[in-house]
N, CA, C and O atoms as CSV, one atom per row, in Angstrom:
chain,resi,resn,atom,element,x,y,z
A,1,UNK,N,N,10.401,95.850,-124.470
A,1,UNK,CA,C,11.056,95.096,-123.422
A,1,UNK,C,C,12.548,95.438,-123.434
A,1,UNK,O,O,13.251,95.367,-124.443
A,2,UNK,N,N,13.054,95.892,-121.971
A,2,UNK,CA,C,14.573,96.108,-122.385
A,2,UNK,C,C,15.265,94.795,-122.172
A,2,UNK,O,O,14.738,93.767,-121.746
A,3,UNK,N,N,16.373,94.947,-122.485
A,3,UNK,CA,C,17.542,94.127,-122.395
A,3,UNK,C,C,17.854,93.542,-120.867
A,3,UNK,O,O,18.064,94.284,-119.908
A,4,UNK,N,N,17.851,92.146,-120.803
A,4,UNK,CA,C,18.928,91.805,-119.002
A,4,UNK,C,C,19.964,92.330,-119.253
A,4,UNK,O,O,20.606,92.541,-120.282
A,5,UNK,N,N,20.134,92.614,-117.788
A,5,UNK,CA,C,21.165,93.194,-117.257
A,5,UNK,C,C,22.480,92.344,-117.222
A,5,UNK,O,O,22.460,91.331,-116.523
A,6,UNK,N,N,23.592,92.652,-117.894
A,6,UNK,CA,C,24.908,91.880,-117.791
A,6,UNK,C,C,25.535,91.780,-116.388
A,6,UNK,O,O,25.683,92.779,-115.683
A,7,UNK,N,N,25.933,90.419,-115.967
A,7,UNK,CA,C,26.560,89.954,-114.463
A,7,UNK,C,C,27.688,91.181,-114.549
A,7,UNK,O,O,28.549,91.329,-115.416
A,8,UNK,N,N,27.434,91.964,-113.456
A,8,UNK,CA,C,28.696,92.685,-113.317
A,8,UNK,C,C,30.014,91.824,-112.219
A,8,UNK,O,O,29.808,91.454,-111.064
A,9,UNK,N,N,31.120,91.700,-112.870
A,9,UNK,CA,C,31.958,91.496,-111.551
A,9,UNK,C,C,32.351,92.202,-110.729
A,9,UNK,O,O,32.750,93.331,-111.015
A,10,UNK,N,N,32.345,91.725,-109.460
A,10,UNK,CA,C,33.027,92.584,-108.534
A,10,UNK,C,C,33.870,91.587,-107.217
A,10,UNK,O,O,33.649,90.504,-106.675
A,11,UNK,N,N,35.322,93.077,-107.066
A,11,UNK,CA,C,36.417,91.789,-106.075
A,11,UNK,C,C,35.349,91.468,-104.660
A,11,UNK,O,O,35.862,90.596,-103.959
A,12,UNK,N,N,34.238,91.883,-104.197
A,12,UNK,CA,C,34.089,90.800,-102.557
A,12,UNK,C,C,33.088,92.025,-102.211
A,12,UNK,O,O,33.249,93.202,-102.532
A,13,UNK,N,N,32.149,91.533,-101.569
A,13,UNK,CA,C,31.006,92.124,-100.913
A,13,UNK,C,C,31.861,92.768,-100.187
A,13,UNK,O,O,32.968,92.313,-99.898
A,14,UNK,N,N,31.215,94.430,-99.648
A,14,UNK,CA,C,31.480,95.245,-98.806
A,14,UNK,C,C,31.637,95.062,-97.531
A,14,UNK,O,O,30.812,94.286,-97.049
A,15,UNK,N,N,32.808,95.732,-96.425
A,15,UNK,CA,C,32.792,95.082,-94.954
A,15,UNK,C,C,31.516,96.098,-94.683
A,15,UNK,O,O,30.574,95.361,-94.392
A,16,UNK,N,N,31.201,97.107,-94.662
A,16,UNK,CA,C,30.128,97.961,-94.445
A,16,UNK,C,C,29.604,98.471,-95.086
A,16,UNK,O,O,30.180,99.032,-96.018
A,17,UNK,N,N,28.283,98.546,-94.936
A,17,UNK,CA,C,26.983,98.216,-95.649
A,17,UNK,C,C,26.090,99.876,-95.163
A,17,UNK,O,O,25.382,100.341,-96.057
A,18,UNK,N,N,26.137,100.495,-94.125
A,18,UNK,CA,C,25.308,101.556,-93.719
A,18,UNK,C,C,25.971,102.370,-93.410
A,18,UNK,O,O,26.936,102.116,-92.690
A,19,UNK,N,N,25.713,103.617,-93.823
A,19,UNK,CA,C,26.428,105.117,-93.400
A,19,UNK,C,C,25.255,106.003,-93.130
A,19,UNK,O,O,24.359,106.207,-93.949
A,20,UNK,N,N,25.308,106.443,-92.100
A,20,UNK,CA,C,24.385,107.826,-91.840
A,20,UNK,C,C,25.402,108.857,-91.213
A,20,UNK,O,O,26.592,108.660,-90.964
A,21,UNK,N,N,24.770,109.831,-91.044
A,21,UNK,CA,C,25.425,111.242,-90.755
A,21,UNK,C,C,25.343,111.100,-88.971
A,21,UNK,O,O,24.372,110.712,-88.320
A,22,UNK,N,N,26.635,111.531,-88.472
A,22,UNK,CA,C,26.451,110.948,-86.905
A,22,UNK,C,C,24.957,112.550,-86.217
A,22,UNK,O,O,24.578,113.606,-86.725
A,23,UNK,N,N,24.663,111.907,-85.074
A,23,UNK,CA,C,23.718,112.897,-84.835
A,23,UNK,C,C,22.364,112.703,-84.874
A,23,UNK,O,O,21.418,113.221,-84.281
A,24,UNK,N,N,22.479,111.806,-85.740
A,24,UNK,CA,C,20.712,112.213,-86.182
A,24,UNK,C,C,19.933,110.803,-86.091
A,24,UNK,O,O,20.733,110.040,-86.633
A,25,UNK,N,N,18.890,110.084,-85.732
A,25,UNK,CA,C,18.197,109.546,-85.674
A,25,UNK,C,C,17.906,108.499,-86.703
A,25,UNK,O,O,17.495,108.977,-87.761
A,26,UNK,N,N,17.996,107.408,-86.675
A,26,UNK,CA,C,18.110,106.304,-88.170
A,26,UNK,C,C,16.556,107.131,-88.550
A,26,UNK,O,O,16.438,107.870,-89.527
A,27,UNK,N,N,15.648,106.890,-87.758
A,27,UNK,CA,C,14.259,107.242,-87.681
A,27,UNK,C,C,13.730,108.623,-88.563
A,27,UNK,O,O,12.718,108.804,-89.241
A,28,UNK,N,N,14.752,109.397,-88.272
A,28,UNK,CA,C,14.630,110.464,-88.807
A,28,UNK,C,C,15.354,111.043,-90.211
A,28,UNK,O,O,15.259,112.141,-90.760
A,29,UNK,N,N,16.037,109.964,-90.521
A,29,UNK,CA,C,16.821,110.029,-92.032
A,29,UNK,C,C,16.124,109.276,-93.206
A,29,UNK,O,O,15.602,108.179,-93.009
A,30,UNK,N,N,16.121,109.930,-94.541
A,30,UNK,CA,C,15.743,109.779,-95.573
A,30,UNK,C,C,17.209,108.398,-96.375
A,30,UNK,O,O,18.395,108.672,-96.557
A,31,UNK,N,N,16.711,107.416,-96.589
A,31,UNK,CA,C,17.745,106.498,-96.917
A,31,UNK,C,C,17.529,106.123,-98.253
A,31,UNK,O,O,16.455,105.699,-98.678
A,32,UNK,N,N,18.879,106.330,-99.125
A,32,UNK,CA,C,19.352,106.237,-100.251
A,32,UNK,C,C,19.892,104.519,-100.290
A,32,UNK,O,O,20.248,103.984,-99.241
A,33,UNK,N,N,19.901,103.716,-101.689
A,33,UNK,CA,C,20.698,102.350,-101.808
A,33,UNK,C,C,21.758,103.214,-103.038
A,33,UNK,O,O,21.622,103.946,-104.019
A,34,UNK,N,N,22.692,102.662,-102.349
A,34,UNK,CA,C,23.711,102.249,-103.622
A,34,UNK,C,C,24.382,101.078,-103.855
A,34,UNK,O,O,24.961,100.444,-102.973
A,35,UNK,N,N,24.310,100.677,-105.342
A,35,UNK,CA,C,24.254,99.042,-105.250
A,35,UNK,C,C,25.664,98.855,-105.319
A,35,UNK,O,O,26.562,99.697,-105.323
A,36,UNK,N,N,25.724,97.278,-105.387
A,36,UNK,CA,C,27.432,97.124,-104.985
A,36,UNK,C,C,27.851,97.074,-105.650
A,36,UNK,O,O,29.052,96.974,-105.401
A,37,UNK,N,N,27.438,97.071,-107.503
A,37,UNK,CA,C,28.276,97.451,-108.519
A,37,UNK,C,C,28.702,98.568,-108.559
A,37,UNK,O,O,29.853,98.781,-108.942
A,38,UNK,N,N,27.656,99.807,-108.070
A,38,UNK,CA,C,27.956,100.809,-108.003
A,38,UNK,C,C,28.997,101.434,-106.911
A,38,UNK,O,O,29.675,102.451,-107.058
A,39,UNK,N,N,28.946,100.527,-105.724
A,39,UNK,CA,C,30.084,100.516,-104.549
A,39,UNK,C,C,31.434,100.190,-105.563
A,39,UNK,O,O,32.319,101.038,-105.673
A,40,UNK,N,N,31.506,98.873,-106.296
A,40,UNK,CA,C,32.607,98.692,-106.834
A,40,UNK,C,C,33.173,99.579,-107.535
A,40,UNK,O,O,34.393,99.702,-107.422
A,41,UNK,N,N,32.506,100.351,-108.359
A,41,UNK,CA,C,32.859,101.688,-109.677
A,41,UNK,C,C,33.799,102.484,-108.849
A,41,UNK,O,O,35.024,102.530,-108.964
A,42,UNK,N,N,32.799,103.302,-107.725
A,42,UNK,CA,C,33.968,104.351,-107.048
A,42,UNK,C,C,35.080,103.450,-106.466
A,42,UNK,O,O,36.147,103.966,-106.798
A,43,UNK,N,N,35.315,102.243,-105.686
A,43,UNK,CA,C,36.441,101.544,-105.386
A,43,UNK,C,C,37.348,101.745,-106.432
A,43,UNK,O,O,38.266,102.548,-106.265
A,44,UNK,N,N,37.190,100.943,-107.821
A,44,UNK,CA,C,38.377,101.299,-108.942
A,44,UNK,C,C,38.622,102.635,-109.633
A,44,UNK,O,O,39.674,102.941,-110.193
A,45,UNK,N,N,37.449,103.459,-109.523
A,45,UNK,CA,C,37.565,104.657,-110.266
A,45,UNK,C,C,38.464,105.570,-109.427
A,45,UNK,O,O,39.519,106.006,-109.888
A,46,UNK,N,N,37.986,105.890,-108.040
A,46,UNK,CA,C,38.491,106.885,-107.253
A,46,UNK,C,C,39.173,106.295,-106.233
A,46,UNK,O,O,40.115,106.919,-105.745
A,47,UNK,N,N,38.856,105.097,-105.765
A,47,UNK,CA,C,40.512,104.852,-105.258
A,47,UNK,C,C,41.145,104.403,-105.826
A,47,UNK,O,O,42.278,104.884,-105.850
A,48,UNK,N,N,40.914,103.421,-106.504
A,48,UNK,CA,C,42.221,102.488,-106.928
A,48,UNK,C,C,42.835,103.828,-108.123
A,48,UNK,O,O,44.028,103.829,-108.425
A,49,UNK,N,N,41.946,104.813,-108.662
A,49,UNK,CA,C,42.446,105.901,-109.500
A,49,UNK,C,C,42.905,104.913,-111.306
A,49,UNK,O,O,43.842,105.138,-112.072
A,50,UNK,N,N,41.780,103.859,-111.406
A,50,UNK,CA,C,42.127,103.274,-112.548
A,50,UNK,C,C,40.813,104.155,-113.400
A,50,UNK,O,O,39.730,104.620,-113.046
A,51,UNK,N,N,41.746,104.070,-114.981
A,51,UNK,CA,C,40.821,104.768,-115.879
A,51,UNK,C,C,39.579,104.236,-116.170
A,51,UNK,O,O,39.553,103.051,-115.837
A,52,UNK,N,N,38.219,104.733,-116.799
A,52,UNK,CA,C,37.488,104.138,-117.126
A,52,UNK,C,C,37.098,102.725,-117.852
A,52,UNK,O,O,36.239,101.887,-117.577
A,53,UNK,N,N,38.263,102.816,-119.089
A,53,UNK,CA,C,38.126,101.453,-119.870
A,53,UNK,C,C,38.515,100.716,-118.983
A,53,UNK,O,O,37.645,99.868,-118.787
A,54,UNK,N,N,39.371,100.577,-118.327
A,54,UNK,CA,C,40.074,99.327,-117.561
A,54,UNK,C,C,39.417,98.916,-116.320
A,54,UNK,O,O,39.515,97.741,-115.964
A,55,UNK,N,N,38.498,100.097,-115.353
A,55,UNK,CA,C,37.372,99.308,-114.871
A,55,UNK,C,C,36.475,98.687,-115.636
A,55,UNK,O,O,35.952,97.657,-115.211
A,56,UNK,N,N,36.181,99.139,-116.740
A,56,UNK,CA,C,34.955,98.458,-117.398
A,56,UNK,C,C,35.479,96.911,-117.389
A,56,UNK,O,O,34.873,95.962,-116.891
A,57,UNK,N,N,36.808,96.869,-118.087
A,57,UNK,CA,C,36.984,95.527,-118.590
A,57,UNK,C,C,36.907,94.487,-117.006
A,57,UNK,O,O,36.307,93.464,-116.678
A,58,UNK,N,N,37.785,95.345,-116.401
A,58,UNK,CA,C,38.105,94.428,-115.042
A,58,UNK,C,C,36.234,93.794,-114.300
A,58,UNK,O,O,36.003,92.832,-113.567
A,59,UNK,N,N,35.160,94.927,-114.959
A,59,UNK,CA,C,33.905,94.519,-114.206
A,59,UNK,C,C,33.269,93.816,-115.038
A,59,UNK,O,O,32.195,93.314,-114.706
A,60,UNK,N,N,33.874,93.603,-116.484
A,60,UNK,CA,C,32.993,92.816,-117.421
A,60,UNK,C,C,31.731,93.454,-117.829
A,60,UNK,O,O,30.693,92.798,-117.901
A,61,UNK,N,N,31.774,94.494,-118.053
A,61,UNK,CA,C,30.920,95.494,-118.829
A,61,UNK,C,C,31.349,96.233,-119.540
A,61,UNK,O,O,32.567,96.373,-119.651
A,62,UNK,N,N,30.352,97.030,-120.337
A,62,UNK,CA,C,31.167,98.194,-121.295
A,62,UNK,C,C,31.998,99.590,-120.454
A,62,UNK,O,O,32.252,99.959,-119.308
A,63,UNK,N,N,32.154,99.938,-121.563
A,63,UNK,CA,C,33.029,101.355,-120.937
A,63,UNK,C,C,31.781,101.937,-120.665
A,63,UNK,O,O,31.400,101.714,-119.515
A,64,UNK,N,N,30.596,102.991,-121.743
A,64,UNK,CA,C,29.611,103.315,-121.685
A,64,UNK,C,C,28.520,103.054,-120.875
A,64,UNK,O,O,27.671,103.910,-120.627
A,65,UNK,N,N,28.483,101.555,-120.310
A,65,UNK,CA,C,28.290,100.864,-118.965
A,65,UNK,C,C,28.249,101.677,-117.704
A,65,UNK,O,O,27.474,102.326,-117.002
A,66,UNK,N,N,29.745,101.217,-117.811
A,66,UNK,CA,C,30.508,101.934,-116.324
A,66,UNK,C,C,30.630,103.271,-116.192
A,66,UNK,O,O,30.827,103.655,-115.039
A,67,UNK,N,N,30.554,104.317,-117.270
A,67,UNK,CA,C,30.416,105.619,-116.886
A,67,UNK,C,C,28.898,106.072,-116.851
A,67,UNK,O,O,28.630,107.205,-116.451
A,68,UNK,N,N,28.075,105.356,-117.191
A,68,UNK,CA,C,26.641,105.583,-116.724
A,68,UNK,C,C,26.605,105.116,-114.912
A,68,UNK,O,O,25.927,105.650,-114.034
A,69,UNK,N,N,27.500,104.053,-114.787
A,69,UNK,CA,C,27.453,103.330,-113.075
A,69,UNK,C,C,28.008,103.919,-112.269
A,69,UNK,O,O,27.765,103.740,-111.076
A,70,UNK,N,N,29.037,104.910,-112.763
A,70,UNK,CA,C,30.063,105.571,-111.864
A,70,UNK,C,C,29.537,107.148,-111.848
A,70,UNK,O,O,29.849,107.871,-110.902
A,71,UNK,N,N,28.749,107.627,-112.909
A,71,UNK,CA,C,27.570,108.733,-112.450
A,71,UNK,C,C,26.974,108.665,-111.478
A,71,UNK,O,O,27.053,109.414,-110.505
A,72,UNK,N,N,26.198,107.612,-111.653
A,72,UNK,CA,C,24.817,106.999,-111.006
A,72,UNK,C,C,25.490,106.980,-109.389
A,72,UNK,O,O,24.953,107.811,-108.656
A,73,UNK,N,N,26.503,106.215,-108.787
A,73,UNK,CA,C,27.236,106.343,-108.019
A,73,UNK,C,C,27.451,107.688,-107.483
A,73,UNK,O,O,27.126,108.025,-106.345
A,74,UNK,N,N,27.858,108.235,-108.112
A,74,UNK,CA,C,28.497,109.736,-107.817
A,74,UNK,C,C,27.361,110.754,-107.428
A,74,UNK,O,O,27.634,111.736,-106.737
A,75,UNK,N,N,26.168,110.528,-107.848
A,75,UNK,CA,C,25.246,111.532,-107.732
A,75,UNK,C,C,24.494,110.795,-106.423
A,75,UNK,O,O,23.756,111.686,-106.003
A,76,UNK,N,N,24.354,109.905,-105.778
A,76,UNK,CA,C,23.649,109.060,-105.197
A,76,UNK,C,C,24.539,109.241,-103.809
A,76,UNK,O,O,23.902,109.000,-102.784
A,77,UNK,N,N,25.705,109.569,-103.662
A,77,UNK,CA,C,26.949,110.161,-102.783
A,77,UNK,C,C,26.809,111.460,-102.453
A,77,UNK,O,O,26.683,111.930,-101.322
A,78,UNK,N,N,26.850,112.255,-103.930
A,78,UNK,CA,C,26.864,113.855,-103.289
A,78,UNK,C,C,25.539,113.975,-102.536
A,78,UNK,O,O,25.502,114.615,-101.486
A,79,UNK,N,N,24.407,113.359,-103.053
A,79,UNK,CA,C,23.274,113.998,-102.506
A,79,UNK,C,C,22.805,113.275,-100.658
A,79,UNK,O,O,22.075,113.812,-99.824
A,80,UNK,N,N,23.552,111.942,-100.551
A,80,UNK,CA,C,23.692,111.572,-99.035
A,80,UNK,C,C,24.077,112.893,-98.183
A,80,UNK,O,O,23.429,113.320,-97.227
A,81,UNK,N,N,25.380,113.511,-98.771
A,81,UNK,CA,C,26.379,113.986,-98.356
A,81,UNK,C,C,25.773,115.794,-98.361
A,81,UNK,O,O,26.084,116.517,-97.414
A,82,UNK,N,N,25.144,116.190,-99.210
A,82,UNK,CA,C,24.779,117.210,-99.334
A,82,UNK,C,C,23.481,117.714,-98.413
A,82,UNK,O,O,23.364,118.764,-97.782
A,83,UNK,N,N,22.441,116.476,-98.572
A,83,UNK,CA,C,20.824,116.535,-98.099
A,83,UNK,C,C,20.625,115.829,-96.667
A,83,UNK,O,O,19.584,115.697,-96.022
A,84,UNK,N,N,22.195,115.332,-96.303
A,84,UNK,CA,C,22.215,114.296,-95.026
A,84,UNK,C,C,21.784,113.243,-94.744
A,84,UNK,O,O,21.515,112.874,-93.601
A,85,UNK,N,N,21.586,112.256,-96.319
A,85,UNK,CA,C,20.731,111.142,-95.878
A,85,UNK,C,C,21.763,109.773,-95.676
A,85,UNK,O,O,22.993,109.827,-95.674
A,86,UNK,N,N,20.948,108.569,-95.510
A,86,UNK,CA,C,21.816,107.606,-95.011
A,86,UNK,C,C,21.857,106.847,-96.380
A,86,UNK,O,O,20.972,106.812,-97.234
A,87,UNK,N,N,23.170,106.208,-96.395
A,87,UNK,CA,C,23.424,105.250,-97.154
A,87,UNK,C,C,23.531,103.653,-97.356
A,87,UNK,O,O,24.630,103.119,-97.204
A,88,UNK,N,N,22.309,102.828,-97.724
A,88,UNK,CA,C,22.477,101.231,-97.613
A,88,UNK,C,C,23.593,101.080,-99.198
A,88,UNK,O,O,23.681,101.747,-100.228
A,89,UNK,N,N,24.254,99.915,-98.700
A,89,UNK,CA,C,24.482,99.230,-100.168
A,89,UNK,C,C,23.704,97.534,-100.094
A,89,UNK,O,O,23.423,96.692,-99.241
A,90,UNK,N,N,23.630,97.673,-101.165
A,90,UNK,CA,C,23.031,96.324,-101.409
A,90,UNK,C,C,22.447,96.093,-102.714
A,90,UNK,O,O,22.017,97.127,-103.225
A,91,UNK,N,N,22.332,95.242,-103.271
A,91,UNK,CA,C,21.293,95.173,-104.687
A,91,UNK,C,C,22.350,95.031,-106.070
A,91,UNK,O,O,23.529,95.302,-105.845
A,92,UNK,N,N,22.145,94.804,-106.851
A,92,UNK,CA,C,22.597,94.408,-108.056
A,92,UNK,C,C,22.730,93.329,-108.603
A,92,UNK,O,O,22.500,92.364,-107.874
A,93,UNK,N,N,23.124,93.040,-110.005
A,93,UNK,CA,C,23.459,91.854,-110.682
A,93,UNK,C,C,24.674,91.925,-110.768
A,93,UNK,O,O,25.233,92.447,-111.732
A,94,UNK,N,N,25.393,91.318,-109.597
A,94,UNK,CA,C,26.752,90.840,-109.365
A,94,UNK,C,C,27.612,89.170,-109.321
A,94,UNK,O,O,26.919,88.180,-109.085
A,95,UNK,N,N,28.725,89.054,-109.502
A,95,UNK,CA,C,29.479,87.862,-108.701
A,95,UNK,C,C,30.224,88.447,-108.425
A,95,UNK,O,O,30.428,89.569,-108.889
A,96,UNK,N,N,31.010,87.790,-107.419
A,96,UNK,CA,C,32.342,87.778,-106.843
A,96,UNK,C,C,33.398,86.989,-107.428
A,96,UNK,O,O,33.562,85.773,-107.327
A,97,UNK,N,N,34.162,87.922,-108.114
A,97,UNK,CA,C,36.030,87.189,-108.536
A,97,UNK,C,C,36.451,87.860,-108.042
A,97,UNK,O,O,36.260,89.076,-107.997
A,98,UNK,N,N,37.490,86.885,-107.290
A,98,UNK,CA,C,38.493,87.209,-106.443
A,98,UNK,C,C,39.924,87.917,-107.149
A,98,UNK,O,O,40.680,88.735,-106.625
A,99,UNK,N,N,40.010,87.274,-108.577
A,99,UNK,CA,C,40.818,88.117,-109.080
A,99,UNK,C,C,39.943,88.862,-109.862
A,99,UNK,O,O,38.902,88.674,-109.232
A,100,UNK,N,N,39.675,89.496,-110.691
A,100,UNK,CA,C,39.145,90.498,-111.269
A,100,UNK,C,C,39.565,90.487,-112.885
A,100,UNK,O,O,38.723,90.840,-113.710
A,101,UNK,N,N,40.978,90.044,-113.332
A,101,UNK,CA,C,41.436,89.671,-114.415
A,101,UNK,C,C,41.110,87.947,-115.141
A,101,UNK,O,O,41.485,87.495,-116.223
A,102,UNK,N,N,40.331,87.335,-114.111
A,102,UNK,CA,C,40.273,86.263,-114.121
A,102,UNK,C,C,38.589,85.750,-114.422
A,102,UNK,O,O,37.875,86.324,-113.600
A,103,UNK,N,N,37.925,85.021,-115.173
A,103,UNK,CA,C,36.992,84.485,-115.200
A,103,UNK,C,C,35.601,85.092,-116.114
A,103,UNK,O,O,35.790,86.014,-116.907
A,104,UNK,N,N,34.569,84.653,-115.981
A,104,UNK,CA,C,33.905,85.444,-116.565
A,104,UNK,C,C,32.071,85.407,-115.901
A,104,UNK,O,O,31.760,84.229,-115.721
A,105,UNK,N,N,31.336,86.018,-115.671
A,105,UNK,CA,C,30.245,86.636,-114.962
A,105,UNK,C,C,29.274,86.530,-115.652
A,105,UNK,O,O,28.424,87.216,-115.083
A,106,UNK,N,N,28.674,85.934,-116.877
A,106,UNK,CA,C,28.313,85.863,-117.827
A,106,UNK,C,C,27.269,84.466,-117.579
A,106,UNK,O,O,26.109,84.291,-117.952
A,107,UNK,N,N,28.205,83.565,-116.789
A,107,UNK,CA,C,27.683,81.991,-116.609
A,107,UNK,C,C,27.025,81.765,-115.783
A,107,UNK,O,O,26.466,80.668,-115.799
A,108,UNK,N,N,26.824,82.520,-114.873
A,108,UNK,CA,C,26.684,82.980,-113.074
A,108,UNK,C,C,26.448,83.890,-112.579
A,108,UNK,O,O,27.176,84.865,-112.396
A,109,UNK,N,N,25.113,83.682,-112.201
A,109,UNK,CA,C,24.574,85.069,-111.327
A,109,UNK,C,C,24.620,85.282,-110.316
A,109,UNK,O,O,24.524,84.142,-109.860
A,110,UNK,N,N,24.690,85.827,-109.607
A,110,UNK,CA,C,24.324,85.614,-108.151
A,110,UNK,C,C,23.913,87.119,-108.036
A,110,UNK,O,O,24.577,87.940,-108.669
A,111,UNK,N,N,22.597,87.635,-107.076
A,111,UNK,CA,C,22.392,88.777,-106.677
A,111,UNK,C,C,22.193,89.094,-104.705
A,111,UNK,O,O,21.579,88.443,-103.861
A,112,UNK,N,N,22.822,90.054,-104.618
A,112,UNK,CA,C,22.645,90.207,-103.372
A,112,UNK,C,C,21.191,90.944,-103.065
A,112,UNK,O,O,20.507,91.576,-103.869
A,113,UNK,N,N,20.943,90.700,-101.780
A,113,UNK,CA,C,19.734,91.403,-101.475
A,113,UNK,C,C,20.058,91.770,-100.341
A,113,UNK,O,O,19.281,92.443,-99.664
């Protein structure tokens, strides 16, 4: 039996949720999820351009965590982007803190669907 999954934090559900490649037919695209922890990873990793440990801490997971999430992320992107498929987000064991330095995810689950 593995281990539950630790509440990841994250700052606020996504304003957009679906990406497909313009052109082509919802009907006719192969659709990928990427979850919103994993939405959150590239937010701090590649934009905000913060290092690994310090997303980890800010998401309340490990470092080793988050560079398994920010793979997982990354490969789940190139291959939208490469093979043309569409992208949902949705899914994970998340909350929402508004500050990110603040609170703890541990007490409180909440999952999106």
């Amino acid at each position: 039996m593995s281990r539950p999954q630790i509440c990841r934090r994250i700052s606020g559900q996504p304003n957009i949720v679906y990406f497909k490649p313009s052109g082509v037919s919802i009907a006719d695209l192969e659709e990928l999820t990427l979850t919103i922890d994993e939405f959150e990873a590239i937010h701090l990793k590649d934009l905000d351009e913060k290092d690994q440990e310090e997303c980890a801490k800010l998401m309340g997971i490990s470092q080793p965590t988050f560079h398994r999430l920010i793979l997982s992320a990354r490969k789940k992107i190139a291959d939208a982007i490469v093979n043309g498929k569409a992208v949902k987000i949705k899914g994970g064991n998340t909350k929402i803190t508004k500050d990110l330095h603040r609170g703890c995810c541990r007490r409180g689950k909440q999952k999106w669907k």
